[in-house]
C-alpha positions as CSV (number, residue, x, y, z in Angstrom):
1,X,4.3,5.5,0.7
2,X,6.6,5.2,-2.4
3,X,5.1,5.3,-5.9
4,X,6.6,1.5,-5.9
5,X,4.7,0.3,-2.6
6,X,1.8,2.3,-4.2
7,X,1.7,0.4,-7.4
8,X,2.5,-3.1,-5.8
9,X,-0.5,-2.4,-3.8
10,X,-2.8,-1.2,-6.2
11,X,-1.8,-4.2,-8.5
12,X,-2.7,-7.0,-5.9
13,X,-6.0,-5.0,-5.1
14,X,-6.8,-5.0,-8.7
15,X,-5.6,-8.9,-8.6
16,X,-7.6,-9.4,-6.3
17,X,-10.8,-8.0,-8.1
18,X,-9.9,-9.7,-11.4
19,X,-9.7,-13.1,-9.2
20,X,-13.3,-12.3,-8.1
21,X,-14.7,-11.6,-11.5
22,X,-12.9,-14.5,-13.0
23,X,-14.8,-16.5,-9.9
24,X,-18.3,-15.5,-11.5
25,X,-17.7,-16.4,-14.3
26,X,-16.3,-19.8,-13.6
27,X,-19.1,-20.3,-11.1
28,X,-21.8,-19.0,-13.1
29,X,-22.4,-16.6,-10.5
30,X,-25.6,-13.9,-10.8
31,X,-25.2,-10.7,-9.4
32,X,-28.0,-7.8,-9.0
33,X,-28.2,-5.0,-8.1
34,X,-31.7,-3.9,-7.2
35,X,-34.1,-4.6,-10.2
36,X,-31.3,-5.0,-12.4
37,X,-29.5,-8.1,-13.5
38,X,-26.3,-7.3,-14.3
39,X,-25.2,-9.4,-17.7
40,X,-21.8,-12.0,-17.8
41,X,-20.4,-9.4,-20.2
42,X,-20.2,-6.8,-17.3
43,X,-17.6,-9.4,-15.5
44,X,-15.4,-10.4,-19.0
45,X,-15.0,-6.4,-19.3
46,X,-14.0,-6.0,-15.6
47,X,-11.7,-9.7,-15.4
48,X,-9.7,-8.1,-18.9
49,X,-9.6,-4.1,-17.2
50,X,-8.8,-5.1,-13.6
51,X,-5.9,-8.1,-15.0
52,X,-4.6,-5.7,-17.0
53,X,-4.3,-2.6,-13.9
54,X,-3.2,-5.8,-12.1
55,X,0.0,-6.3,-14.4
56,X,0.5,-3.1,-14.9
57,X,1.1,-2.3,-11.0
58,X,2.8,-5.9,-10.3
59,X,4.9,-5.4,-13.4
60,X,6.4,-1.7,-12.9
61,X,9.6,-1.1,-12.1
62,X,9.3,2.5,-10.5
């Protein structure tokens, strides 16, 4: 696989997460995981991180 293909995968993977996080927080989703609620913040921090590995693999060039 070319670094290319590799990056235009990897960016619609991460796309695909940031769609997902963006969904909880529309939907006012809760997630836990055992005895632990995990907080809204936890899905702002991952929607900005995983959008922004999203753009950077759909937007290179090489």
């Amino acid at each position: 696989m070319s670094p290319f293909s590799f990056n235009k995968v990897g960016g619609v993977i991460f796309g695909v997460v940031a769609l997902a996080h963006g969904a909880r927080i529309g939907l006012g989703l809760p997630v836990q995981i055992g005895n632990v609620d995990i907080p809204m913040s936890g899905s702002w921090f991952g929607l900005l991180i995983a959008g922004a590995l999203c753009a950077w693999g759909l937007g290179s060039k090489r």
